[in-house]
C-alpha positions in Angstrom: -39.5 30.7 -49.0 -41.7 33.4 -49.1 -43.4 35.2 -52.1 -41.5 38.1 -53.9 -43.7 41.1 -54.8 -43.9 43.4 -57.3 -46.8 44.7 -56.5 -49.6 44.2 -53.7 -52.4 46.6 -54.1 -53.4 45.9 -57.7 -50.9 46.8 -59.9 -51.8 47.3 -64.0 -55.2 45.0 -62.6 -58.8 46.6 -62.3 -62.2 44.9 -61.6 -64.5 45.5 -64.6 -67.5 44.0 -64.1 -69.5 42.7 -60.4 -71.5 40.2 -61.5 -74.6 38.7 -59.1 -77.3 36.3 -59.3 -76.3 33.1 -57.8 -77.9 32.8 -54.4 -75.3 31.0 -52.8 -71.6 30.3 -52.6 -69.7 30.5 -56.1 -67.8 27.1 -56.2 -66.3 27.1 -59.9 -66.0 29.1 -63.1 -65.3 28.3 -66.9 -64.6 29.7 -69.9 -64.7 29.2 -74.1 -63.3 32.4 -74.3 -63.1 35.9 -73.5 -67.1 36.9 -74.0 -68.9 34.0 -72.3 -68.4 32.5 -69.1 -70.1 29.8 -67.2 -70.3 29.4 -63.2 -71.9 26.6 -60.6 -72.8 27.3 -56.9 -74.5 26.2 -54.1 -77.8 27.0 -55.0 -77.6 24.5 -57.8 -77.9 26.5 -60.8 -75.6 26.5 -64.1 -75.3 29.7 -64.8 -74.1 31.8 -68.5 -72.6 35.2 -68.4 -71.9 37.1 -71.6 -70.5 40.2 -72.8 -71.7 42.1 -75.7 -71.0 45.5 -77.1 -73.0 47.0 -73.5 -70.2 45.1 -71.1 -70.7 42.2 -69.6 -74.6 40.9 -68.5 -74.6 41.5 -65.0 -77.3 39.0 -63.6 -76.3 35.9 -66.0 -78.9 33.3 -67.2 -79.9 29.9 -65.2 -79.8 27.1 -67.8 -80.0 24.3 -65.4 -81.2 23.7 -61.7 -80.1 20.7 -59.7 -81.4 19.2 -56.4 -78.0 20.1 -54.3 -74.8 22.5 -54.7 -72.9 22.1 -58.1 -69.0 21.8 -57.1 -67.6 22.1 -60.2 -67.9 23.1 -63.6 -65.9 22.8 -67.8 -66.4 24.6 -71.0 -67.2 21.9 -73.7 -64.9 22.8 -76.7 -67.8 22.1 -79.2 -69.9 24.3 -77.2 -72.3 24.3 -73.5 -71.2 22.8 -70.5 -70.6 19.8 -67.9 -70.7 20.1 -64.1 -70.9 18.1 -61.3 -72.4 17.9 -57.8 -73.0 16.9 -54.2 -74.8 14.1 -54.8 -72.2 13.0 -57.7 -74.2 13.3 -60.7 -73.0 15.2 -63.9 -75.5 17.5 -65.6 -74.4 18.8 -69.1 -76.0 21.5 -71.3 -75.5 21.8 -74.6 -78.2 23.5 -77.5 -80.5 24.1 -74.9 -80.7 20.5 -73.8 -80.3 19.4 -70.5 -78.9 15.9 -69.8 -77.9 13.5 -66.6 -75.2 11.1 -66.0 -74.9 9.2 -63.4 -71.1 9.9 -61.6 -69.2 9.2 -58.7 -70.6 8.1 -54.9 -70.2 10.8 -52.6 -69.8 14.2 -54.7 -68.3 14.5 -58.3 -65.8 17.3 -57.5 -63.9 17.4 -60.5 -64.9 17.5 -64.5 -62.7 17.9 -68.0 -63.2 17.6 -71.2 -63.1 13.9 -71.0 -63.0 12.9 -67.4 -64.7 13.4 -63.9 -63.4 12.6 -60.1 -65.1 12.7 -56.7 -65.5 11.5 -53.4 -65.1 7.7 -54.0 -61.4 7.7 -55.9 -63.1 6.7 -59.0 -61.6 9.0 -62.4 -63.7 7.9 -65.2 -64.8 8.9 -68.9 -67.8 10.5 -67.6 -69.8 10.4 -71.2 -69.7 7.0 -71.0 -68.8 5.8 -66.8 -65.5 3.9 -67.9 -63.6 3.3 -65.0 -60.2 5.1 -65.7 -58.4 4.7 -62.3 -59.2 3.5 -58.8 -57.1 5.8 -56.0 -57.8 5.9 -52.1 -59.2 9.3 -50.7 -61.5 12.1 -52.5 -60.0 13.5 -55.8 -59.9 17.0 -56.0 -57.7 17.7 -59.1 -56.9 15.9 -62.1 -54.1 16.5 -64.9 -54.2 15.1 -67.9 -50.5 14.4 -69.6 -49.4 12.3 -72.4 -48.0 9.5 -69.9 -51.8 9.1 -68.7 -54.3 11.1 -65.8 -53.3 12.4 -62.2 -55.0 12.7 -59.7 -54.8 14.9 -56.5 -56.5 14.1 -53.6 -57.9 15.3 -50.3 -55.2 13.9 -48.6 -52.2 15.9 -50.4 -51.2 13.1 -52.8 -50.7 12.9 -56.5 -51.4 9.3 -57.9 -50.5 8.3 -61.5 -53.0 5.8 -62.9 -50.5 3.0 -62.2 -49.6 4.6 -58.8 -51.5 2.8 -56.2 -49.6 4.5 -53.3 -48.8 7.8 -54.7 -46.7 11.0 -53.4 -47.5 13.6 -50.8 -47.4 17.1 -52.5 -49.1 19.1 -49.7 -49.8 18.7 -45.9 -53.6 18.8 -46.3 -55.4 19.0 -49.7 -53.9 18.8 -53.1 -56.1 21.3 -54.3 -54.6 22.4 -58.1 -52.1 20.9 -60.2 -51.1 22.5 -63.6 -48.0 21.8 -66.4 -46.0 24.6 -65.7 -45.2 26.9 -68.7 -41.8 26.7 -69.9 -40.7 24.1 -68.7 -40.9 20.5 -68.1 -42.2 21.0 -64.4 -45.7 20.6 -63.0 -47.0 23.0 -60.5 -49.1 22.0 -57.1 -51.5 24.4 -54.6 -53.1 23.0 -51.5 -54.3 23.3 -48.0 -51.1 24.4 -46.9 -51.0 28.1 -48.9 -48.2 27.1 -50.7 -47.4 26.9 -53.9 -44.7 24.2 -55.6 -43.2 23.5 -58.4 -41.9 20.1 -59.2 -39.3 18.4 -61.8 -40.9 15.4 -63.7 -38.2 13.4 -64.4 -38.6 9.9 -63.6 -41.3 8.1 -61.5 -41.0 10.6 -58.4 -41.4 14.2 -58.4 -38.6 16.1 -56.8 -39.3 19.5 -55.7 -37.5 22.4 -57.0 -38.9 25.5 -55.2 -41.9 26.6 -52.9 -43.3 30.1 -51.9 -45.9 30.8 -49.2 -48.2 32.6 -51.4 -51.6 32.2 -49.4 -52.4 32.9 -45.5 -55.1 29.8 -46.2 -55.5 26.8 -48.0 -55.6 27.3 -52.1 -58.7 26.2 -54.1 -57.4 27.1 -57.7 -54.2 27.6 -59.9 -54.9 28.4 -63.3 -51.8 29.0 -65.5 -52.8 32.3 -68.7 -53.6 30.9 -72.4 -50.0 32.7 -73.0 -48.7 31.3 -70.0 -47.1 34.2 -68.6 -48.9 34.2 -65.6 -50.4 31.7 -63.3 -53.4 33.2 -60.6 -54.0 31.6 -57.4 -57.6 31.6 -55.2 -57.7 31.2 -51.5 -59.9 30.6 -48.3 -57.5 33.6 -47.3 -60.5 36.1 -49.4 -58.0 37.0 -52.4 -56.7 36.3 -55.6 -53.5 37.0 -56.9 -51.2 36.8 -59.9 -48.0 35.6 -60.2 -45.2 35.9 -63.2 -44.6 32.4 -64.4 -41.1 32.8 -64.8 -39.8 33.7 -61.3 -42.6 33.9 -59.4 -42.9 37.6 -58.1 -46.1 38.6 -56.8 -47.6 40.7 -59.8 -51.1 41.8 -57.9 -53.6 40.7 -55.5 -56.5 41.4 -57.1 -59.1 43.7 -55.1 -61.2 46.2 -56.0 -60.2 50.1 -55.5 -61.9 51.7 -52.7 -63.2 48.1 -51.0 -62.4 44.8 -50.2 -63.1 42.7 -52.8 -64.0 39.7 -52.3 -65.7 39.4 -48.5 -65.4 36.1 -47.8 -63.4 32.8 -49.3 -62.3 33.0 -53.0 -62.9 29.5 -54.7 -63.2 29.6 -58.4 -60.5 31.3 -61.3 -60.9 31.1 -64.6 -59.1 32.7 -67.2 -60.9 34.5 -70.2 -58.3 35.7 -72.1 -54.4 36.3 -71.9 -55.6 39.3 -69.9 -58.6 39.1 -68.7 -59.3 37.1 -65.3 -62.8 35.9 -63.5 -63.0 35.0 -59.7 -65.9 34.0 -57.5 -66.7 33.2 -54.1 -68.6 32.5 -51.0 -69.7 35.9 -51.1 -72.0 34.9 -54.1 -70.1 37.5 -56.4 -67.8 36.9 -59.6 -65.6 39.8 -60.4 -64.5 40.5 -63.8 -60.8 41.7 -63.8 -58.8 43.1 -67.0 -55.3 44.1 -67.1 -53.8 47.6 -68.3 -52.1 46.4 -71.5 -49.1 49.4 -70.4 
């Protein structure tokens, strides 16, 4: 099945703000809310954006500096931030402190609130290194649920943490997995472009539709605080949003009278209902807002 559009050159969406001071690849972007946003790359550095009444701050502030690339990055709800790197240890920031954990063997390449993945299978607490779950291959997504944590790995599965075996999602990487709004489904992205939704009724998930939203693998699908809309980031160089309800293209996001992004998209990150952040390879993180007509 292939992606219905409504619109492919932008639509109601317009880039706000460039932003540009990492010095390498953008790998992942968060966000407390709609004035402050935090973003990891490969040059190591934690990095805080703001906007004030001037529009957003366009060359950010480097709170923290680590040894190798930072893969992955949350917004702490009581405020600062947690990321994670190639050499698997977790740096968080909060009140202008600066602290280490030790995480996952490998590369941690995936942090929440609570918990943190990697290269070795492990899924633990990472405040405190309790060993959650055990899966085989590198975790690249987690989704937390009421039934327990899943995890998505390289190798396109989803394991529950009772699932030793798991389910292939996705021929290649399970890159993205989010509870789909509305209903009681999950949603997948991966290596394969695609996007899925699945039915989580019983122990095995039974796929009720795909689309071929992507011309390359997927690296993020983030579903819209009002979950209207879900966005999608891609090796492909774009973004794009979709409507949640029947998945029509709604825009690929690029910026009028160039190309956008220049080289692989992979970090999203919602700010508000309306408001959108994307970075990349290219070293840039784009600002997008949404006409409200």
């Amino acid at each position: 099945m292939s992606a219905k559009s409504k619109s492919d050159a932008g639509g109601a969406w317009r880039c706000v703000a460039s932003l540009e001071g990492h010095m390498g690849a953008v790998y992942d972007l968060a966000s407390p809310g709609p004035n402050l946003l935090w973003s990891v790359g490969g040059d190591g550095c934690l990095v805080r954006w703001w906007k004030d009444d001037a529009g957003w701050n366009a060359t950010g502030e480097a709170v923290a500096k680590a040894d190798e690339a930072l893969f992955c990055v949350h917004a702490l709800s009581g405020g600062g931030a947690v990321c994670g790197g190639a050499s698997g240890g977790i740096v968080v920031w909060e009140s202008g402190t600066v602290k280490f954990h030790s995480g996952h063997q490998g590369g941690t390449f995936v942090i929440s609130e609570d918990f943190s993945a990697g290269a070795d299978g492990a899924v633990r607490r990472w405040n405190s290194g309790e060993l959650i779950a055990q899966v085989n291959g590198r975790v690249r997504c987690l989704m937390q649920r009421r039934e327990g944590v899943w995890a998505g790995t390289h190798e396109g599965k989803v394991h529950r943490e009772d699932d030793c075996e798991g389910q292939l999602l996705h021929q290649g990487s399970l890159r993205a997995m989010v509870e789909w709004p509305g209903k009681p489904a999950v949603g997948s992205a991966g290596a394969d472009g695609r996007i899925r939704i699945w039915k989580t009724e019983g122990k095995r998930l039974e796929e009720i539709v795909a689309i071929e939203a992507h011309k390359a693998a997927i690296y993020r699908l983030k579903r819209s605080p009002d979950g209207l809309r879900v966005a999608t980031s891609s090796r492909d160089r774009s973004a794009a949003v979709w409507n949640s309800a029947d998945l029509c293209l709604e825009a690929r996001l690029i910026r009028k009278g160039s190309e956008g992004h220049t080289r692989s998209v992979n970090a999203l990150c919602w700010l508000d209902d309306r408001t959108l952040a994307s970075g990349g390879d290219d070293r840039r993180i784009f600002i997008w807002e949404r006409n409200p007509n």
